[in-house]
N, C-alpha and C positions, 0 to 999 in steps of 0.2 A: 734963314734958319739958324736957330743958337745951336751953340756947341752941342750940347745936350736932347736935344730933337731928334727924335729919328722918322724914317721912312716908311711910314706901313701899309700895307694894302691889305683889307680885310674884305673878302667876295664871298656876298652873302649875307651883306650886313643890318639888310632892310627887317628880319626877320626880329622876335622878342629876344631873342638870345643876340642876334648881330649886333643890335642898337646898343644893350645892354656893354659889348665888347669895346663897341665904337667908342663910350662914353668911358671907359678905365683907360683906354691907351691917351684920349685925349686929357682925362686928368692929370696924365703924367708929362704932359708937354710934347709929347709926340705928335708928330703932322701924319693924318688919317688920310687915304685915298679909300672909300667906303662904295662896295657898288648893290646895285640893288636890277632886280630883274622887270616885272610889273610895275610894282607900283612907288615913287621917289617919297620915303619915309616925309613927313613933317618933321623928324628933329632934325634942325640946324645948331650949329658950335664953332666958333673959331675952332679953327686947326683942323676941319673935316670940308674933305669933299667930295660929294655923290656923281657917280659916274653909272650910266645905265650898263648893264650889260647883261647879256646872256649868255652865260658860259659854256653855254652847247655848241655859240654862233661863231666860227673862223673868222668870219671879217669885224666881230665886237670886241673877240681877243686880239684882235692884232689892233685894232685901234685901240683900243685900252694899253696897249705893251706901248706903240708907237709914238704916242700922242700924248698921252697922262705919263707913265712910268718913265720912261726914256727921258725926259727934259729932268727929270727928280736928280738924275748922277747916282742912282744908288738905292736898292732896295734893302731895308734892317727887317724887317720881318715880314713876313706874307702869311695870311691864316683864309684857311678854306672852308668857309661854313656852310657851302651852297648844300641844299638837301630835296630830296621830293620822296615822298614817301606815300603813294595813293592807299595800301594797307589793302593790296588785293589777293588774292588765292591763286595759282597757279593757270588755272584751269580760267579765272577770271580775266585773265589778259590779252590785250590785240599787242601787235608785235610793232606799232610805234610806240604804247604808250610802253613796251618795254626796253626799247632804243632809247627813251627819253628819260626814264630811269638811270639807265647806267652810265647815258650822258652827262646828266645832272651831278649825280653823285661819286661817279669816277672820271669816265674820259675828258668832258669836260674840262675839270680843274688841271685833270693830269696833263691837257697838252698848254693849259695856261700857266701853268708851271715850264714847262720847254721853253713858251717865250720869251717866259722873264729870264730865263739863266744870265743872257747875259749882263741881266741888271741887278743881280745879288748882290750886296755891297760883302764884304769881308766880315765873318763875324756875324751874319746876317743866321734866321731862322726861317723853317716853314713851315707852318702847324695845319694838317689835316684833321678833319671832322669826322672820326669813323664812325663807329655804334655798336651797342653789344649783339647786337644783331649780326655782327660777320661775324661772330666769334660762335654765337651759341645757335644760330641760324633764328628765319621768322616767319611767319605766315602768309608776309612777303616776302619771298622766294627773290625776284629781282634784285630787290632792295637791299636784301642780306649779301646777297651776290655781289654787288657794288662796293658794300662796306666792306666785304671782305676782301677785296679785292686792293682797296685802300693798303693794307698792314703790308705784304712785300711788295707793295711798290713803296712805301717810304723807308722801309729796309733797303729795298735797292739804289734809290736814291740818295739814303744816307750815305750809305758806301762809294755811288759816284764824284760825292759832292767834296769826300772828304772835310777837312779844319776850314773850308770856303764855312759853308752852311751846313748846319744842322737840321737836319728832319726828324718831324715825331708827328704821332696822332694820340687825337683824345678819342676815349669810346665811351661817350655816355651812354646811361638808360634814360628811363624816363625822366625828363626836366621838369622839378615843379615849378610854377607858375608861369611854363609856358602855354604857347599857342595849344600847339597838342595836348596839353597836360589839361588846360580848360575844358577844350574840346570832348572832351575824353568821358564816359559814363561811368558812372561814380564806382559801378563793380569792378571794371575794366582799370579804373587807379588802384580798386582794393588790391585784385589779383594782382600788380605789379607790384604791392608794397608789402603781401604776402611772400613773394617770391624775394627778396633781398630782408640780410640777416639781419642789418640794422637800422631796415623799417621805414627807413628814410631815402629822401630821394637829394641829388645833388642840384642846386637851386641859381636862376641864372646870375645874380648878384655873386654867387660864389665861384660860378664857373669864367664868367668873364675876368675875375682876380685870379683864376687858376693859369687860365690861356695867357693874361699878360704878365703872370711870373714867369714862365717856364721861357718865355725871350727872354730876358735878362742874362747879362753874363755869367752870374752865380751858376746857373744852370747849363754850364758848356761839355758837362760828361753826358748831359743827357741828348743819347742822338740813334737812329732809328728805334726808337722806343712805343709803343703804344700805353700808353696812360687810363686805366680801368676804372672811369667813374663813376661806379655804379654800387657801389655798398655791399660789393660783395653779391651781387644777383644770379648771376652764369654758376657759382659753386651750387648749387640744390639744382 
């Protein structure tokens, strides 16, 4: 490893927005540990490597921490993109797929985060995935519930972790040109670009340079912070 390389673990990274992430830390010379859930992406790169895991599963995070992280000497940043988001109604839910929601999107990360403590290098970061959805609430109830649930715990976190590491989360809206954003019916884009003042949506090429600025050292005031990418949508 050159001087200049760092440590990154990016969970969640099989996704349009993860891959997108995976390919700015590795243009910057950074060694990626990149993990994916289902299905093992087709992009390969020097300086990445896919590790399967389920973030919900106790014995994939402790192998993950054990076995990959642990032999590194050192984590520099860790970012949590893992997400599930079925887009159900209250009333629409059985009570695993709502365990596996808050798994997904909270407990999970949060206790693969516990593992790694002792592998934080010094100076290190750890960037959560929230959504404006804990903030302004959604239609999915769970889901919002998860993301919300994200913002004091990386206030708390920050505060434990002290000048070690830095914690922060991003809360996007809706991402154009992703998965969902395809997916998505063409009213169902209107009304979300109806709702944000500047019409516009924040986009994964710009988000993945956003995620990998905010590690850099320039950026060491910024810490239990949530970061609002979304154009200003939650004011109206």
């Amino acid at each position: 490893m050159t001087k200049s390389q760092r440590n990154v673990l990016i969970v969640g990274a099989s996704s349009s927005v993860g891959t997108a992430v995976v390919d700015r830390f590795l243009a910057s010379g950074d060694r990626v540990i990149a993990t994916y859930n289902a299905h093992r992406p087709e992009y390969t790169a020097p300086g990445v490597q896919w590790v399967k895991l389920d973030v919900t599963a106790e014995t994939e995070r402790d192998a993950l921490v054990g076995e990959i992280v642990a032999p590194l000497g050192g984590l520099d940043a860790v970012l949590l993109l893992s997400g599930l988001l079925p887009g159900n109604s209250l009333a629409e839910y059985q009570p695993a797929l709502a365990d596996r929601v808050l798994a997904v999107n909270f407990t999970g990360p949060a206790l693969l985060v516990q593992g790694l403590l002792p592998h934080l290098a010094a100076g290190s970061s750890i960037i959560f995935m929230a959504s404006i959805s804990g903030q302004r609430g959604s239609y999915d109830p769970f889901y919002a519930a998860a993301k919300g649930a994200v913002l004091p715990f990386v206030k708390s976190l920050a505060r434990a972790l002290g000048s070690h590491t830095r914690v922060n989360a991003i809360a996007p809206a809706l991402i154009a040109d992703s998965t969902m954003y395809d997916d998505m019916a063409a009213e169902l884009r209107a009304n979300h670009r109806a709702q944000t003042p500047t019409g516009d949506f924040v986009r994964i090429a710009d988000l993945a340079v956003q995620l990998h600025e905010i590690t850099q050292p320039h950026w060491r005031s910024l810490n239990g912070a949530c970061i609002d990418l979304n154009g200003g949508a939650y004011l109206r």
